[in-house]
C-alpha positions as a printed Julia matrix, in Angstrom:
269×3 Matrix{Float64}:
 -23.08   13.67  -43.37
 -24.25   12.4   -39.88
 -26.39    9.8   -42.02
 -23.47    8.27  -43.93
 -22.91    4.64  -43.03
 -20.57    1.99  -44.37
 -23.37    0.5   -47.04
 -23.19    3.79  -48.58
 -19.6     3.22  -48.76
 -19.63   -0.29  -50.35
 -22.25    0.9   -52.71
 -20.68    3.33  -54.29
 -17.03    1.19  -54.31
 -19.4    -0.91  -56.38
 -20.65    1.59  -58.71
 -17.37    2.83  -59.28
 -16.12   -0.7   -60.36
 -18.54   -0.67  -62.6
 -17.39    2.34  -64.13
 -13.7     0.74  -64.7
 -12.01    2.56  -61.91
  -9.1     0.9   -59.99
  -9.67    0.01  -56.53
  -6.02    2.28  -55.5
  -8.11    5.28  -57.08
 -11.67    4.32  -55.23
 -10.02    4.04  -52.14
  -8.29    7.07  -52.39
 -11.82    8.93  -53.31
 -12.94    7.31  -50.16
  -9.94    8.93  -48.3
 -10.72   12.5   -49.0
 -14.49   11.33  -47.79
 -13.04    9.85  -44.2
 -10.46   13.23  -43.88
 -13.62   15.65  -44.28
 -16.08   13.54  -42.15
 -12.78   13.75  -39.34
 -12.08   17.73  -39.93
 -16.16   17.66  -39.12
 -15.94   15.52  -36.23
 -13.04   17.78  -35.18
 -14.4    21.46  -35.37
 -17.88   19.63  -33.51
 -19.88   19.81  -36.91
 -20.51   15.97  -36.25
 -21.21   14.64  -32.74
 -20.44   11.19  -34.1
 -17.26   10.15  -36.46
 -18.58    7.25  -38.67
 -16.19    4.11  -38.53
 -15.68    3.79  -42.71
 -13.9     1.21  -43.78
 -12.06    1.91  -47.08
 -11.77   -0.99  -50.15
  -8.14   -2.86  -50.19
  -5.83   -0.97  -52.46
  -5.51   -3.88  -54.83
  -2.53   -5.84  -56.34
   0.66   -3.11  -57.5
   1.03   -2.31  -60.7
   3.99   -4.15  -62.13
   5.09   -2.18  -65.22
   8.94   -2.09  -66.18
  10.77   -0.47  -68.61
  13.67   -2.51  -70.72
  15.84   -0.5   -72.02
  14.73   -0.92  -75.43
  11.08    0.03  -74.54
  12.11    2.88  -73.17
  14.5     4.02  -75.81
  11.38    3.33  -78.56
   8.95    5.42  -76.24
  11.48    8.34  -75.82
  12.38    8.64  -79.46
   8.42    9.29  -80.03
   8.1    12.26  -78.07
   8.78   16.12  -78.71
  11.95   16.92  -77.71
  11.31   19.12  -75.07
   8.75   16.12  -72.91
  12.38   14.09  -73.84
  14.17   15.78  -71.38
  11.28   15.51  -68.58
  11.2    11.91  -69.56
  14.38   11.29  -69.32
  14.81   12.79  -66.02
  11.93   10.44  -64.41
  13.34    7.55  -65.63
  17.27    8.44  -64.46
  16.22    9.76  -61.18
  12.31    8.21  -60.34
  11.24   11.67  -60.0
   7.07   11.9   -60.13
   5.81   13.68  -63.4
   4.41   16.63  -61.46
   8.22   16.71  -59.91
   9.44   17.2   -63.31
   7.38   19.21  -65.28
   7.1    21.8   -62.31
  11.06   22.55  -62.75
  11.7    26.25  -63.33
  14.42   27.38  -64.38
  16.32   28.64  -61.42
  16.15   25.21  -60.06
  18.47   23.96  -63.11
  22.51   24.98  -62.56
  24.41   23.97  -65.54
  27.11   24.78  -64.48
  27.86   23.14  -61.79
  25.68   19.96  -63.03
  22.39   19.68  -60.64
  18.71   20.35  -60.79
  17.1    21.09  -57.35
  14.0    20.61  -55.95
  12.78   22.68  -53.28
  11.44   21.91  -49.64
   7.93   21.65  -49.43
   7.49   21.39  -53.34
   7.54   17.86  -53.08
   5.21   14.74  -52.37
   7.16   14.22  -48.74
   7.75   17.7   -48.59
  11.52   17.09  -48.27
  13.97   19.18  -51.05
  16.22   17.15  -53.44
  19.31   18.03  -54.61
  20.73   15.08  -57.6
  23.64   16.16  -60.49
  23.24   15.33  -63.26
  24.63   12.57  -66.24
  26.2    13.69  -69.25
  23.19   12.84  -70.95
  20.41   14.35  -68.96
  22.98   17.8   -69.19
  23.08   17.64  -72.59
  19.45   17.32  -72.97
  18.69   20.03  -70.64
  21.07   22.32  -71.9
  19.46   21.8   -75.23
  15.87   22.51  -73.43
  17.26   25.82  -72.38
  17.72   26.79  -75.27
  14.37   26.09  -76.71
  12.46   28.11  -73.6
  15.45   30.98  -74.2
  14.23   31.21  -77.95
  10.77   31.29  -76.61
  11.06   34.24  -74.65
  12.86   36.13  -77.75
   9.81   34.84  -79.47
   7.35   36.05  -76.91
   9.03   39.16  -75.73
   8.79   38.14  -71.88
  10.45   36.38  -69.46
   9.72   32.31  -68.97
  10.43   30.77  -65.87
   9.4    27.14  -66.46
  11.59   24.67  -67.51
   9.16   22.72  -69.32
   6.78   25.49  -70.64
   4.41   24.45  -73.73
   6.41   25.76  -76.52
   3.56   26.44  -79.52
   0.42   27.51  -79.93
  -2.08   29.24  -77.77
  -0.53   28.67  -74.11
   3.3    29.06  -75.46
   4.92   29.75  -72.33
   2.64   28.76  -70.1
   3.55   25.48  -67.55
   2.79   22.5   -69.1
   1.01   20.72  -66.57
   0.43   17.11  -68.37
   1.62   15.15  -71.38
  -0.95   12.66  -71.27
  -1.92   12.42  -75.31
   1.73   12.42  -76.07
   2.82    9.55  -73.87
  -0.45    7.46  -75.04
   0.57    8.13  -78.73
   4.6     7.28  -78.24
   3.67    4.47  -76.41
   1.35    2.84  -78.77
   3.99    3.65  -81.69
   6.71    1.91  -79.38
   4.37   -0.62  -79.21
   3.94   -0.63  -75.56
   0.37    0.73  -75.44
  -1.17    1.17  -71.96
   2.46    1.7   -69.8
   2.26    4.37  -67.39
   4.59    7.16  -66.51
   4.61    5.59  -63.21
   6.44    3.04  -64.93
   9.43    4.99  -65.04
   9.54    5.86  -61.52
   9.92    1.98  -60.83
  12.15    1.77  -63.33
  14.45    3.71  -62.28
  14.77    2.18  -58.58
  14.95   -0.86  -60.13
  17.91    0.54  -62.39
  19.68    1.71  -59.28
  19.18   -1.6   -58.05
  21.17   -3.78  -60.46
  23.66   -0.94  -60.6
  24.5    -1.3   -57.22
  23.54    2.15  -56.04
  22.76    2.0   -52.05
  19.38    2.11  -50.87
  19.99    5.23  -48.62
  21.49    6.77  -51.55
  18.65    5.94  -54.08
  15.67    6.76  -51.99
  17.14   10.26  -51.98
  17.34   10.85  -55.21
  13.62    9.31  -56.0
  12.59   10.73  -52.58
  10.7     7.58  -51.18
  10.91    7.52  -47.25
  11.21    4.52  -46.49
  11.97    0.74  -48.29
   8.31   -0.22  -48.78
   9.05    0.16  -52.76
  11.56   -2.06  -52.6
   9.04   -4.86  -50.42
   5.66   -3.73  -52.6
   7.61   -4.93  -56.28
   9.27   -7.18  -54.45
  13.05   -5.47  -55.88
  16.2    -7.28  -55.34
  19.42   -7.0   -56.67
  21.05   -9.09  -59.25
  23.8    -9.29  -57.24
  21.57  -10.57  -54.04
  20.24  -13.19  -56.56
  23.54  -14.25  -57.45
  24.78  -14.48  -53.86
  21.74  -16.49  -53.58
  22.08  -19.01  -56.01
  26.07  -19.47  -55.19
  24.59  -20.71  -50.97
  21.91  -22.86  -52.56
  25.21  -24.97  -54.42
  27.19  -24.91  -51.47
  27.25  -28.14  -49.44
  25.45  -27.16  -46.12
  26.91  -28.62  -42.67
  24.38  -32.11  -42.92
  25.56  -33.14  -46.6
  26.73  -36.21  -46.24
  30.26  -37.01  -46.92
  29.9   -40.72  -47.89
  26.86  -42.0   -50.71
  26.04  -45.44  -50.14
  26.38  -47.35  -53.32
  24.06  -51.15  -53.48
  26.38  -53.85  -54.2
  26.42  -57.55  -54.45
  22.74  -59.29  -53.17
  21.21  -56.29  -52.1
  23.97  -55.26  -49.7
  24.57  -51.89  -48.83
  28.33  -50.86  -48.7
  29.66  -46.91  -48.3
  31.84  -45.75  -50.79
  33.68  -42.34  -51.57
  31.76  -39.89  -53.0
């Protein structure tokens, strides 16, 4: 470890690009490299800390879903990844944020699903109710895991358990054939689930939702999503383009008009 230098670095950035990997997911490789070579430098293990430094993270992705994409994609998967869908693109909740519901985090009757301190990516809990929509779907979900258990004989407490064959009732930890196959039905082949997490801040966006409002439900920290898609509301853009027509305080009253042999003379504009 005490040998490790910043060509070894670069080469192996390099080899990885050569492998088709993004330079987000090389860098972050390189991250869990720098924390153990610090945790060594800490606990005296190394008497030197290298300096590393780590590859840019690379342009953002820039994936949206229209409403019609999303719609096609959704009507392509099994019912019960519907519902975790649909709950990452209404709220901007992470997949892993979804699909580790259990049930005691879902109250339908007084219309919220709840996710606990610690559980999450900023380690902050989240409390959001719920749309007619995403209740009805859920409610319908419930009933598919409550079947399950009748089926199984034992208790389930996932939310989003797989439902068939050998791990029935276990916690579905990925959907990652299912999304590739419903997307390249929709027609949208290659989006990413992350898509739907900007999606939805971009949704709460045009609907006028307020930013301190909307970063608690999608549980960012702080506006940088808003600056790294560059996000602005319609309504911003309209405000925009209604200063840009009005007459600032140098437009000039008067527009000279030409006139006779070249002569200038000021009429009303």
């Amino acid at each position: 470890m005490a040998t490790i230098t910043q060509a070894d670095v670069d080469r192996y950035a390099t080899l990885r690009y050569k492998q088709d990997i993004r330079p987000s997911t090389v860098r972050r490789e390189l991250g869990s490299l720098t924390k153990m070579l610090r945790l060594a430098y800490k606990t005296h293990k190394l008497m030197r800390l290298p300096m590393l430094e780590k590859p840019e993270e690379g342009d953002p992705r820039q994936g949206f879903f229209e409403d019609a994409q999303y719609a096609a994609v959704w009507a392509r998967l099994p019912e019960d990844l519907q519902a975790a869908v649909a709950i990452m693109h209404t709220f901007g909740w992470r997949k892993q944020e979804a699909l580790g519901l259990t049930r005691r985090q879902l109250d339908l009757t007084v219309g919220t699903v709840r996710l606990d301190a610690g559980h999450t990516k900023n380690k902050e809990g989240r409390v959001v109710y719920l749309t007619p929509t995403l209740t009805t779907q859920l409610r319908a979900q419930e009933a598919r895991v409550q079947a399950l258990e009748k089926q199984l004989g034992r208790i389930i407490p996932f939310l989003f358990p797989h439902l068939t064959g050998t791990r029935a009732g276990t916690k579905r930890g990925d959907f990652r054939k299912a999304w590739a196959t419903a997307c390249k039905a929709a027609g949208v082949a290659g989006r990413t689930r992350h898509d739907l997490r900007r999606t939805a801040v971009r949704n709460m966006e045009r609907r006028g939702v307020p930013r301190s409002v909307a970063m608690k439900l999608t549980g960012h920290k702080t506006e940088s999503v808003y600056n790294r898609y560059a996000i602005v509301s319609d309504t911003d853009l309209q405000a925009a383009a209604a200063k840009l027509e009005a007459p600032t305080a140098h437009s000039p009253v008067h527009s000279p008009v030409l006139s006779g042999r070249g002569k200038t003379r000021r009429v009303n504009s």
